[in-house]
Structure formats: C-alpha cells, structure tokens
C-alpha positions as CSV (number, residue, x, y, z in Angstrom):
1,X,-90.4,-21.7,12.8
2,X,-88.8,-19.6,9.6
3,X,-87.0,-16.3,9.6
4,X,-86.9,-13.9,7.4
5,X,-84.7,-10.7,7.2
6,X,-84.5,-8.0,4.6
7,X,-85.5,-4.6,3.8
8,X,-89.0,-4.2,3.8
9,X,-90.9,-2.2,0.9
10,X,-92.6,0.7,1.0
11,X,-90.9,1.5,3.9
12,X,-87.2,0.9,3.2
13,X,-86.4,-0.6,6.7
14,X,-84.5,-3.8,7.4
15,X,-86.5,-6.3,9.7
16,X,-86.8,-9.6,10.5
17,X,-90.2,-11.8,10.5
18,X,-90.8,-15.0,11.9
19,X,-93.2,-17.2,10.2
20,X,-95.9,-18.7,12.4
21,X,-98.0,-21.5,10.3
22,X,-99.6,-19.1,8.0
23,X,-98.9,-15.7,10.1
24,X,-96.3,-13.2,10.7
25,X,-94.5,-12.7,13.4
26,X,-92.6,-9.2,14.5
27,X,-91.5,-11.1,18.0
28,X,-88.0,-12.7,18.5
29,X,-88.4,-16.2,18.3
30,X,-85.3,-18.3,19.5
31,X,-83.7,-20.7,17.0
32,X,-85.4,-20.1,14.3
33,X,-84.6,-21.1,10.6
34,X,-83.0,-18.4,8.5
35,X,-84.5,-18.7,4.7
36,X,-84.1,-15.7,3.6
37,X,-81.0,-13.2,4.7
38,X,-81.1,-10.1,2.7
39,X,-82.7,-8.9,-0.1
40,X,-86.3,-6.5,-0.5
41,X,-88.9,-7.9,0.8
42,X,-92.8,-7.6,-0.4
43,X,-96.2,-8.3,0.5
44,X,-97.0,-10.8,-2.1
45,X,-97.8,-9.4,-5.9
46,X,-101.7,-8.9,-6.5
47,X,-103.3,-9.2,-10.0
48,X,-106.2,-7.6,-9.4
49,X,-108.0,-8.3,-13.1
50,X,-107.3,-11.8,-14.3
51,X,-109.8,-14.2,-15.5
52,X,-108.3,-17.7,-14.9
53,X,-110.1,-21.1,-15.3
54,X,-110.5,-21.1,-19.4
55,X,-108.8,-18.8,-22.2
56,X,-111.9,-18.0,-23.9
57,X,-115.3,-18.3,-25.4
58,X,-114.8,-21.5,-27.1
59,X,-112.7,-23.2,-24.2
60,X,-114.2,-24.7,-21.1
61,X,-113.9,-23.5,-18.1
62,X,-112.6,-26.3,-15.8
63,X,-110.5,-27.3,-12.3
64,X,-107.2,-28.5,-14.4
65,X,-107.0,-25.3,-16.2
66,X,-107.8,-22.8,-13.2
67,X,-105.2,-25.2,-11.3
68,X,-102.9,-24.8,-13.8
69,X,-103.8,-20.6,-14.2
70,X,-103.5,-20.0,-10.4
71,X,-99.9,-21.8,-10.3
72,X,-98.8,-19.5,-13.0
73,X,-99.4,-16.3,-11.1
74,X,-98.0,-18.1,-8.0
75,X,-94.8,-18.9,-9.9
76,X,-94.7,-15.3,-10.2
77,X,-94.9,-14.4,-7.1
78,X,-98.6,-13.5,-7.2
79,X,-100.1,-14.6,-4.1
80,X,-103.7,-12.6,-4.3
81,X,-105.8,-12.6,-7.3
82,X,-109.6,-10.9,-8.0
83,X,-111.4,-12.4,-10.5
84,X,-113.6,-9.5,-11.7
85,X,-115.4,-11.9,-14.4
86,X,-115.1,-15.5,-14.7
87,X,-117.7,-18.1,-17.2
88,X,-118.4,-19.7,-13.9
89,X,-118.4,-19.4,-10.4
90,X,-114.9,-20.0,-9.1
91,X,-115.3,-23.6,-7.4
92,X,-115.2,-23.5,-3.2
93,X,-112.3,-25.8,-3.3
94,X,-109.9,-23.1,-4.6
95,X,-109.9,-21.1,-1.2
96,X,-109.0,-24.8,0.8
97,X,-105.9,-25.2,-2.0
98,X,-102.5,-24.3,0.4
99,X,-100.8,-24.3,-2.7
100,X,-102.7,-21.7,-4.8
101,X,-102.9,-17.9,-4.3
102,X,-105.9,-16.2,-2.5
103,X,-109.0,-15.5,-4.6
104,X,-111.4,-12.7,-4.4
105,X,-113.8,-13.2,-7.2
106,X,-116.7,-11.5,-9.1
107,X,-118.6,-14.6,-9.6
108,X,-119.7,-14.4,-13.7
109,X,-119.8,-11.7,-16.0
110,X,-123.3,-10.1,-16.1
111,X,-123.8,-9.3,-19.3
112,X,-127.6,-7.9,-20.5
113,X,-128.5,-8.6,-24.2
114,X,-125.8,-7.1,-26.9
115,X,-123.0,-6.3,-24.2
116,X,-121.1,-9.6,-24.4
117,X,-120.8,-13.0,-25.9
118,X,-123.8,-14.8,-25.9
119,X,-123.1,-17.4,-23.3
120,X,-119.8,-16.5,-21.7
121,X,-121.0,-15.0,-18.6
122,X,-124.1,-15.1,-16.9
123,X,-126.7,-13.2,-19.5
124,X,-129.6,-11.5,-17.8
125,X,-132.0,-8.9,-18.8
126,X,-132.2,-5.2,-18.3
127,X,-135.0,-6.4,-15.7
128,X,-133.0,-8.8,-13.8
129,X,-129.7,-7.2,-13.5
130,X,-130.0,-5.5,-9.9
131,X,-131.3,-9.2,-8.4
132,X,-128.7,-11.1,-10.3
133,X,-126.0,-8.4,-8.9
134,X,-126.6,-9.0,-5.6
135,X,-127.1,-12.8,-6.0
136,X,-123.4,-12.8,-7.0
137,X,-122.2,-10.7,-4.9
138,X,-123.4,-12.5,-2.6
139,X,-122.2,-15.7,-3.6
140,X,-118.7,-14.5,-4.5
141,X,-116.2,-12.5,-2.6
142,X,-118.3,-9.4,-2.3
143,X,-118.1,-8.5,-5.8
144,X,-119.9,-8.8,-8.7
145,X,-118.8,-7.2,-12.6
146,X,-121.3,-5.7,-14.9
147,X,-120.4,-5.5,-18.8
148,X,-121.3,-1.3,-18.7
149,X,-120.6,-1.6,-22.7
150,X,-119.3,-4.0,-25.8
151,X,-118.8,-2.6,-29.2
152,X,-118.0,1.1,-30.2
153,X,-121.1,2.5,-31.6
154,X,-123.7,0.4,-29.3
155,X,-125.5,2.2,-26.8
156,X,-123.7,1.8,-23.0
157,X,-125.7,0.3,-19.8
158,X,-128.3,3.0,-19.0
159,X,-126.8,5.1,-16.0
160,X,-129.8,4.9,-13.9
161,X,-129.5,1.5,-14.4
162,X,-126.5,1.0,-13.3
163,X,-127.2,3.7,-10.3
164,X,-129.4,1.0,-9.0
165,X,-127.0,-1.7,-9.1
166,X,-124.4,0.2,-7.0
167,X,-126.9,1.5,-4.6
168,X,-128.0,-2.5,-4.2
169,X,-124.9,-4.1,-4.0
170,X,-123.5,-1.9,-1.8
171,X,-126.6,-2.4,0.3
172,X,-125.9,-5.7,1.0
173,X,-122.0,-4.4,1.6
174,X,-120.7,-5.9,-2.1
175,X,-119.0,-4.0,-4.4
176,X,-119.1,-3.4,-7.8
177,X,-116.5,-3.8,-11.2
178,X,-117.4,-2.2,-14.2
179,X,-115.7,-3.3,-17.9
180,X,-115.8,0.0,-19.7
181,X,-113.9,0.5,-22.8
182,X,-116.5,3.5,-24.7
183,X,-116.7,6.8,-23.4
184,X,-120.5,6.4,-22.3
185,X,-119.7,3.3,-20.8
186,X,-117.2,4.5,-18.6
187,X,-119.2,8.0,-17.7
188,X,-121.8,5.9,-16.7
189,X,-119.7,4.0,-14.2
190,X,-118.1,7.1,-12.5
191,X,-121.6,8.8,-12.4
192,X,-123.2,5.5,-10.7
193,X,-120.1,5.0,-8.4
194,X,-118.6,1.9,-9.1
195,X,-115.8,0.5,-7.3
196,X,-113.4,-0.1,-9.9
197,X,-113.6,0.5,-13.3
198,X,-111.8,-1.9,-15.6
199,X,-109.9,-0.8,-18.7
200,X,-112.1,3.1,-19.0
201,X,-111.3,3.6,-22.5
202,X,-112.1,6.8,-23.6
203,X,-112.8,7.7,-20.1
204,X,-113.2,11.9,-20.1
205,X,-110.4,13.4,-17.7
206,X,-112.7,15.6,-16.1
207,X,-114.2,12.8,-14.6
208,X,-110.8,11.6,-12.3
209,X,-111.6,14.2,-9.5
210,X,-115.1,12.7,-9.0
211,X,-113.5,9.4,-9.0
212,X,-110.7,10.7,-6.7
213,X,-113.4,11.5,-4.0
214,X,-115.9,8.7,-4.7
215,X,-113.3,6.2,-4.4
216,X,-113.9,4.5,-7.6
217,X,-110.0,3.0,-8.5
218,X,-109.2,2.4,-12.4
219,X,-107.8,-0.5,-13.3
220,X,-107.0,0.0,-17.2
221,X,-105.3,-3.2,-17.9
222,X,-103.0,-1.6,-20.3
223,X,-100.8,-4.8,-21.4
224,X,-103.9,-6.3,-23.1
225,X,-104.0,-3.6,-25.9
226,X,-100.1,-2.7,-25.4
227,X,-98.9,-5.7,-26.3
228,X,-100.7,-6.1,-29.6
229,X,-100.3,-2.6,-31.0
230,X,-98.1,-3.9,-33.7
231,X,-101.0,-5.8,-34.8
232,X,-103.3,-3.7,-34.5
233,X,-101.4,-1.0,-36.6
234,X,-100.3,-3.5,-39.4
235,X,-104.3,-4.3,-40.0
236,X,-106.4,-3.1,-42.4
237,X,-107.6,-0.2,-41.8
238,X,-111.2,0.4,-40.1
239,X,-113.7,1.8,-38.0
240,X,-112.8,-0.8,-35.8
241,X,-109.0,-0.6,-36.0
242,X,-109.5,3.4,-35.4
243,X,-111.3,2.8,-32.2
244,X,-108.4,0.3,-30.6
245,X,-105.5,2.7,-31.8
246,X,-107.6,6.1,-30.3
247,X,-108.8,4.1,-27.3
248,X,-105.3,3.2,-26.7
249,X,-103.9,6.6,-26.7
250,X,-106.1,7.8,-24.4
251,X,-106.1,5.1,-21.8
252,X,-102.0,5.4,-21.8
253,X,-102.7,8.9,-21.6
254,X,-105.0,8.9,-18.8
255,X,-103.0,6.7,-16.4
256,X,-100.7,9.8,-15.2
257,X,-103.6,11.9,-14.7
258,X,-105.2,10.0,-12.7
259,X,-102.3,9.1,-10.5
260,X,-102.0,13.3,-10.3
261,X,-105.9,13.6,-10.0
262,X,-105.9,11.2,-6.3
263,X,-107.5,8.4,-8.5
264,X,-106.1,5.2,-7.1
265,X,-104.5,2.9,-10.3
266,X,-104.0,-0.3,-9.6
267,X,-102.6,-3.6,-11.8
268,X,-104.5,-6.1,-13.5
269,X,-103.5,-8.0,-16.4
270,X,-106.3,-9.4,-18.2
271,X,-105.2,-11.4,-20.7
272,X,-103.1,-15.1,-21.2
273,X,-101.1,-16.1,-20.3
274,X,-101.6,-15.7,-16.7
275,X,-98.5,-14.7,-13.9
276,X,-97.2,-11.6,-16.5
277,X,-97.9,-8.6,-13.8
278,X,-94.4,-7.5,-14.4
279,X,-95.5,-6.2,-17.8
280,X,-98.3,-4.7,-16.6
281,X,-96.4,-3.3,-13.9
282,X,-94.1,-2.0,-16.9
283,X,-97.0,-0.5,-19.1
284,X,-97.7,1.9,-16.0
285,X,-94.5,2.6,-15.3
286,X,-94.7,3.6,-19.5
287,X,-98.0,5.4,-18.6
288,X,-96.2,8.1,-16.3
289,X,-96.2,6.5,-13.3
290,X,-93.5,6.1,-10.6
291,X,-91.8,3.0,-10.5
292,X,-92.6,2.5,-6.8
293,X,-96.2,3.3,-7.7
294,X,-96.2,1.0,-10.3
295,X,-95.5,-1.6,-7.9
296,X,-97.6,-0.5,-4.6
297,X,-100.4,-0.8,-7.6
298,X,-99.7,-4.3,-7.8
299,X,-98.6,-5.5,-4.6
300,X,-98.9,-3.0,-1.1
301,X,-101.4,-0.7,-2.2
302,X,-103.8,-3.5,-3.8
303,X,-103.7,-5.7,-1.0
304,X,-104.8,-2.7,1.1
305,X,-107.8,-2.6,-1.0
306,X,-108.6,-6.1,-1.0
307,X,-108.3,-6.1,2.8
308,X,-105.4,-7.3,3.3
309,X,-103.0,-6.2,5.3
310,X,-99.2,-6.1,4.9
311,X,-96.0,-7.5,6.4
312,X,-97.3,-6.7,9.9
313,X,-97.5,-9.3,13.2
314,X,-99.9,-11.0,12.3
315,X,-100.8,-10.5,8.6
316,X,-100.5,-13.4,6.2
317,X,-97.0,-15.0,5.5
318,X,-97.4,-13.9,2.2
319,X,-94.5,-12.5,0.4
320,X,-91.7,-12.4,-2.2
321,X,-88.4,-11.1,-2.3
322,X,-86.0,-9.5,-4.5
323,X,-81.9,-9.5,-5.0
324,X,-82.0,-6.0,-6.1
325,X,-84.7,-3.1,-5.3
326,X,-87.5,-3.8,-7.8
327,X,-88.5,0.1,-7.7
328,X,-84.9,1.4,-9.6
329,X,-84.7,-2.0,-11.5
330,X,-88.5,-3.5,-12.3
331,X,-87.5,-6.0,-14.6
332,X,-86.6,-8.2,-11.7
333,X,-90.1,-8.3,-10.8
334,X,-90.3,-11.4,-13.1
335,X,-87.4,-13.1,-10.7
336,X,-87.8,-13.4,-7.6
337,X,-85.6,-15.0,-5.4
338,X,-88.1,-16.0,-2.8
339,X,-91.9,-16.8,-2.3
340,X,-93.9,-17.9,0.7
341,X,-97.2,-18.4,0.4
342,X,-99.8,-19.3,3.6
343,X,-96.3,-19.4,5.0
344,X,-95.1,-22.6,2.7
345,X,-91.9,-22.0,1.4
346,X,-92.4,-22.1,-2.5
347,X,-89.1,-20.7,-3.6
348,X,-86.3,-19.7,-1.7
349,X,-82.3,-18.6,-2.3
350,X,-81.2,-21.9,-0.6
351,X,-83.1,-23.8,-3.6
C-alpha cells in the first residue's frame, strides 16, 4: 500500500491518500509506504485534443508510434487523453496498456468531400454522414468528430446537416467534436449543439451565451497557431496568410470572453510533439484567463467532463504533483516531481 500527502488542488487542503491497486483511498491505512510527503497534488493533466498514432498525412499511423505518443504525454504527467480525430481507429489494446494514459477517442475524422485531406480520415458523403457518426460513436468512446469546414472561402457543413448529426449521436448517448476554424463553420456548430468545438476560429462572440447554456465547451487549441506566428508573419503575404494572422487574433481574443460568458475552455494541444500541455496551458493563461483556470482546463475541470472523477475515495490513482503551486508559478507544470498512473508509481521524489 502507498501514501501520499500534500495539498490537494482546487481545494487548497493538505490530505493524505492511500493507494489501493488502481484506487484511492481517503481511509487510514496502517504502515503504509510514504512516496510522496509534501508538495501540490493534482488529478492527473488531461489533453483533451491530441491526435497521437502518426504526425501527419504522409506518415502511417501505427502501434510504435501511438506507444511512443502516449508515453510522451505520460512523461508529462498527462494521464487522460481524447482523441477527437485520429486516421484510424485507436487499437483495443491501448486501454489494457498499464503503462499508458487513459484514452477517450473520436474514432476517425469524418470528413465529406472538400473538408479534409483526401484519405486521412474516414471520407464519407453528405448522404452518409449521420450513419457513419453514429457507427463511430459507437465504436469509439462515445464520440465521434466532424470536419464542420477546411479552407477559408469554401462553403461550411450545411447546419441542418450537422443538426441531424447531433440529434443522432446524442440519440444513441455519443457526443459530438466539431473542427471549426471559419466563421460559418463554427456558427454552424453552436447552432446544431455540438459538444465541443475545436479551435472556433472566427467564432462570433455573440454566440458564447448560447454555448454557455447549451453546454457546448471550446477547445481552441491556441499553441498550434501561437507557436508559429513568427512564421506565419515573416511569409509572403496572402489571402491565406491574412486568414491565419486575423483568425488568430480573434481566437486569442475570444478565450476571455468566453471564460466571462459561462463557456467552459478547456486544453488541448493539437499539434507534435505530443506531452506540451504546459504551453497550452500558457497560451490561455496569455488569452486572459486565470492561472488556476488555465489549469482546472487541463487537469480537474476536464476530467470532470470526461467523467472522471477527482482525488476522491475511490477515484483513479491518477495524479501528479508539484514542488511549488503550479497556479502562481505554471512553468513548473513541465516538472513534476511525481506521477502515478493506475496507481504505478512512474516518477516519484525518492527517484
């Protein structure tokens, strides 16, 4: 039996946890083995829009890289992952792997013809996209992801459309993640009542009440366009270039309003490599957010939403812990001193 004892986040309180196979514990248990003494404890860090198993298009998608993906995030001390979007299904052996973090997956892009790369995803037609949403719903964790738009200037998914695709999935009790990154596109997905919408560029502010009350969370990935602003800014200038700079501005923008508006943010990194959702928790905290929201988007709050619970009796023994507060000093997200996963010791202060 392992102990732990520290200060637990959100709530500020020192407790103690005993570590029962892959469970929590709140009860005393005699003689138990001290492994972590001090320090802020967390429910494991989620990433809650990640794509591992292959780096892109032209890549394959195969077991040694999702392996290799999944051990990234766990090395930094993300212990749940969704997968809104993957070129295949995410193999069944994943969820038997002690050693890798909890998946909740989306099953394959569906993508209907012009919103996607040929190939990538699972491409369907207009006509088949309500059947093929519920298939991988179905066959996933509950969710599925519809490409709602591609390029600026191409016409989004049609909203009744995508109306019908909500209403089906959540029929069958799946839910539904929307890649939005035009200002149709991500109408469209507040209007049909999506459960998350990913990135929402352009998304019109008058829309985060509705989303507020719907339910609909925004997950706007901000490190994937963040990161390579001075890139983008240093190209040539075009149509192109002016829809990545104004898209950006508006997303950053947007990510306080929402917070303000009820709209539940949460943190998902997007692109490689994989196991960076310090800097996404950093590009929110840049957004206007708070740094404890910032992290309750990627680690309390997110688990919440996945259906997990947190460091209660009987909750999964999965958590990471800090030397300092992570909400006055986020940088040491990208440290932490301790991580237990399925309640196997992965890193600890004793080494």
């Amino acid at each position: 039996m392992l102990k732990v004892r520290g200060v637990v986040l959100p709530e500020r309180e020192e407790r103690s946890f005993w570590i029962d196979g892959d469970r929590l514990r709140t009860d005393p248990v005699p003689g138990g083995d001290l492994i972590v003494d001090g320090g802020w404890i967390l429910p494991g860090l989620v990433d809650v829009h990640t794509h591992p198993g292959t780096e892109g298009p032209d890549a394959p998608f195969d077991d040694a890289t999702l392996r290799r993906h999944l051990t990234d995030h766990r090395e930094a001390g993300v212990l749940l992952v969704r997968t809104p979007g993957s070129a295949e299904r995410i193999p069944d052996w994943v969820d038997a792997d002690p050693d890798l973090p909890r998946v909740r997956s989306a099953g394959p892009w569906l993508a209907t013809p012009g919103r996607f790369v040929p190939g990538f995803g699972r491409d369907v037609t207009e006509a088949e996209l309500v059947a093929a949403a519920v298939d991988e719903a179905a066959s996933s964790s509950g969710w599925c992801k519809i490409i709602g738009d591609w390029e600026f200037g191409d016409p989004a998914l049609p909203l009744d459309l995508l109306t019908e695709v909500v209403t089906a999935v959540h029929a069958v009790g799946g839910r539904v993640a929307a890649h939005c990154q035009t200002a149709e596109g991500s109408r469209n997905a507040v209007l049909a009542g999506v459960d998350s919408l990913e990135h929402g560029w352009y998304l019109d502010q008058d829309l985060l009440d509705r989303m507020a009350r719907s339910g609909t969370a925004l997950v706007p990935t901000l490190g994937v366009l963040g990161n390579r602003m001075t890139e983008i800014r240093a190209r040539e200038s075009s149509a192109r270039q002016d829809w990545l700079l104004k898209g950006w501005e508006g997303t950053l923008a947007t990510v306080r309003a929402a917070e303000e508006a009820g709209v539940l943010v949460l943190a998902g990194t997007d692109s490689f490599p994989c196991g960076t959702i310090a800097n996404e928790v950093e590009w929110l905290i840049r957004g206007g957010m708070s740094a404890e929201a910032a992290l309750a988007a990627a680690s309390w709050k997110a688990r919440s939403w996945l259906g997990l619970p947190g460091l209660v009796d009987g909750a999964p023994a999965d958590l990471v812990v800090y030397d300092v507060d992570p909400t006055r000093d986020p940088r040491v997200l990208s440290h932490p001193s301790a991580i237990i996963l399925r309640g196997r010791v992965f890193r600890s202060p004793r080494g």
